[in-house]
C-alpha positions as a Python dict, from the first residue, in 0.01 Angstrom:
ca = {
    (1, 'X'): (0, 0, 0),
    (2, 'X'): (249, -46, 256),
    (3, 'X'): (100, -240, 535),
    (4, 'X'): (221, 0, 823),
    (5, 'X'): (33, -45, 1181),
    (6, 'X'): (-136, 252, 1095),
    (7, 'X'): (-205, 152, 753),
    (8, 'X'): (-348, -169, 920),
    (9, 'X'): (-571, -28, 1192),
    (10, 'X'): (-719, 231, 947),
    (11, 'X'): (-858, -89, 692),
    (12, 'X'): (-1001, -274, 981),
    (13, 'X'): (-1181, 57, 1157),
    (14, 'X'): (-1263, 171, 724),
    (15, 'X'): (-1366, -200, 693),
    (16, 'X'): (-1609, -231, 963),
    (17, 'X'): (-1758, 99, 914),
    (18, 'X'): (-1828, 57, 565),
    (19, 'X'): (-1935, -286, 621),
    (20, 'X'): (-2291, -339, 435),
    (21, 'X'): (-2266, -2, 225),
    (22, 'X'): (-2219, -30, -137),
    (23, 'X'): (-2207, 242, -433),
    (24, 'X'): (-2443, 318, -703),
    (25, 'X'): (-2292, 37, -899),
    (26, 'X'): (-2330, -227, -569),
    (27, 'X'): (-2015, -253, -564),
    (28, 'X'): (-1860, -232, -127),
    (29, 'X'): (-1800, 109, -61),
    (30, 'X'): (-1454, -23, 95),
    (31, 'X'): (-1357, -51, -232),
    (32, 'X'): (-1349, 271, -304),
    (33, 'X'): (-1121, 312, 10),
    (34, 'X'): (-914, 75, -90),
    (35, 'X'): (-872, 197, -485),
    (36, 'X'): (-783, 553, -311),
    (37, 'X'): (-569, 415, -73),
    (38, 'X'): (-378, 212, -349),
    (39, 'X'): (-368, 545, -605),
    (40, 'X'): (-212, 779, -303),
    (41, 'X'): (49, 513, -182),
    (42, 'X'): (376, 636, -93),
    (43, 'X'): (666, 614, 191),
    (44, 'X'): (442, 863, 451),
    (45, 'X'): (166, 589, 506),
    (46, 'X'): (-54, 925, 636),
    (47, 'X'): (-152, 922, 274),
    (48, 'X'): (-297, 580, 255),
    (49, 'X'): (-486, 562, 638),
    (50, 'X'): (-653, 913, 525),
    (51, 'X'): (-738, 753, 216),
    (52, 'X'): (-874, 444, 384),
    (53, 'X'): (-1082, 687, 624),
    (54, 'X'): (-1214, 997, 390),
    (55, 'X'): (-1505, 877, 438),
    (56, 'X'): (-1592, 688, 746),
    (57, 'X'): (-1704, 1022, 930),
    (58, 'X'): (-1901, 1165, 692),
    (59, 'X'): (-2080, 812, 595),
    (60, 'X'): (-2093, 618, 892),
    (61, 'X'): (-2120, 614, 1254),
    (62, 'X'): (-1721, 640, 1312),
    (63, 'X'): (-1662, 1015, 1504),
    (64, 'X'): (-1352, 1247, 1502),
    (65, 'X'): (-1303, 1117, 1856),
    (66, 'X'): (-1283, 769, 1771),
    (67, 'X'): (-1020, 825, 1538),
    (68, 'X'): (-806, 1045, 1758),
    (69, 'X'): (-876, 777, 2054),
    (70, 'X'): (-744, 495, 1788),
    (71, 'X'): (-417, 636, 1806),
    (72, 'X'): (-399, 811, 1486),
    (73, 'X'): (-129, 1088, 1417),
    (74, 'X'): (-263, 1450, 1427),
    (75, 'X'): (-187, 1496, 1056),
    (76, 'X'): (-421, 1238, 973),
    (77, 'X'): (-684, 1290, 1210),
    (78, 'X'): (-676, 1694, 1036),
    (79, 'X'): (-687, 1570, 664),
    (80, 'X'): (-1010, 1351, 756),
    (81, 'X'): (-1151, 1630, 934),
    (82, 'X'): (-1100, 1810, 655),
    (83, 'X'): (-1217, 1575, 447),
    (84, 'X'): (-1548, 1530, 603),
    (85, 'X'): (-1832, 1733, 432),
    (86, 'X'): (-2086, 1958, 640),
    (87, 'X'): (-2404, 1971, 515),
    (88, 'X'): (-2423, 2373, 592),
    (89, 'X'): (-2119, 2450, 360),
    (90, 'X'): (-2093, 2481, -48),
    (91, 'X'): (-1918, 2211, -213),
    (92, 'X'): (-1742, 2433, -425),
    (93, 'X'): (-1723, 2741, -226),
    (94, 'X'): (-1625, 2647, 145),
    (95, 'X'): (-1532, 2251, 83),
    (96, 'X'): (-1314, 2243, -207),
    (97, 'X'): (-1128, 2563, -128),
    (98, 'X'): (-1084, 2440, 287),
    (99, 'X'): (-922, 2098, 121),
    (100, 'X'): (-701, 2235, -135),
    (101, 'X'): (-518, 2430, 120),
    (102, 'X'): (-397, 2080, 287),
    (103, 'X'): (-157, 1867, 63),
    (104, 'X'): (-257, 1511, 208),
    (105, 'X'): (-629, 1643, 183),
    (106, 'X'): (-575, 1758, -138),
    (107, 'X'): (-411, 1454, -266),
    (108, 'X'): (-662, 1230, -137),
    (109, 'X'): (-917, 1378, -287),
    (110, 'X'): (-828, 1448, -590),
    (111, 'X'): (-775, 1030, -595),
    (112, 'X'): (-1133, 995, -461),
    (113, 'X'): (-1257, 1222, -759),
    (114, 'X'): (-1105, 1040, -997),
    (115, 'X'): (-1224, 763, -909),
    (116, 'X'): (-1576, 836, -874),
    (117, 'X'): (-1545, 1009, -1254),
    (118, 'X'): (-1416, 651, -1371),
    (119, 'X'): (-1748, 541, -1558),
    (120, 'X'): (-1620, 189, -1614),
    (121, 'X'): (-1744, 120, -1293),
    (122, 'X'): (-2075, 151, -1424),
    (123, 'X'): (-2017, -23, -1722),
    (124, 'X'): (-2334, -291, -1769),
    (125, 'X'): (-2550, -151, -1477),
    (126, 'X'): (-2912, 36, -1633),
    (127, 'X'): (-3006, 283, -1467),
    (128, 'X'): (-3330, 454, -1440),
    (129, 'X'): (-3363, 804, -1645),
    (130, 'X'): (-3364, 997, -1305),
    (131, 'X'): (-3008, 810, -1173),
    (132, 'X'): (-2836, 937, -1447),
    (133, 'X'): (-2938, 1263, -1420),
    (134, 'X'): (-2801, 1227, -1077),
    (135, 'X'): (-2516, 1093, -1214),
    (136, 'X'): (-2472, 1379, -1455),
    (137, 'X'): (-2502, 1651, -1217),
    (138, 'X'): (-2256, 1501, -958),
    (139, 'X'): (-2037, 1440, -1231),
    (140, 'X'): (-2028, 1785, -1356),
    (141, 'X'): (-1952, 1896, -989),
    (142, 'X'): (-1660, 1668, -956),
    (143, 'X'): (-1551, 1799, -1264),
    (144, 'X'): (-1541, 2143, -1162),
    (145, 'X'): (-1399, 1971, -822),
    (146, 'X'): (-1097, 1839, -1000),
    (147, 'X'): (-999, 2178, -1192),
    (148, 'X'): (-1027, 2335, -871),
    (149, 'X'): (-799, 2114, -715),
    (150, 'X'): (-535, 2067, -1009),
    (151, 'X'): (-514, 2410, -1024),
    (152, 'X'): (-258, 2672, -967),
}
């Protein structure tokens, strides 16, 4: 990552948000973030602050406002709005389709996908019978997610 200003401010404001949230593996949710951040890295640092903030909205107590009031440019402050899932939509009908129409959206989350299809990150961690069907059936969506996305 380059370590831009805006780069900067968006790990400290993804960094306190996330702070004391962890995935299904208990692993910091920041790393997540981070990995995204890391895979979408490139000259426009718009890619790596939305990457540090796809999910500060949804998952914490950080608004639209805040990030607008931070200083952030309106390209980014879009792509995380974007980004941020609304209960009353479809995944795969109104979500999916809304973000593949926006390039930095798009690219971000097709990062965060990947990641979260990465199954090494579970790798030693037992789950209960009724996690991984969780697991299962949000893998299957991401799958379907990710072919959305990638294609033409």
């Amino acid at each position: 990552m380059f370590y831009t200003e805006n780069v900067r401010k968006a790990l400290n404001i993804a960094y306190h948000a996330h702070i004391n949230q962890y995935d299904i593996s208990g692993v910091p949710l920041i790393y997540h973030a981070a990995y995204v951040a890391h895979r979408v890295c490139c000259e426009d640092d718009s890619y790596s602050c939305v990457a540090l903030l796809h999910d500060v909205v949804e998952k914490t107590s950080v608004s639209m406002e805040d990030l607008i009031h931070a200083g952030f440019p309106e390209r980014v402050v879009h792509a995380v709005d974007l980004l941020t899932y609304k209960p009353s939509e479809s995944y795969l009908k109104d979500y999916i389709p809304r973000i593949k129409q926006d390039p930095l959206a798009r690219t971000v989350t097709i990062a965060a996908i990947y990641h979260n299809l990465d199954t090494e990150r579970y790798h030693g961690i037992h789950f209960t019978e009724e996690q991984l069907d969780s697991l299962e059936e949000l893998n299957e969506l991401y799958e379907q997610a990710y072919t959305l996305l990638t294609e033409d």
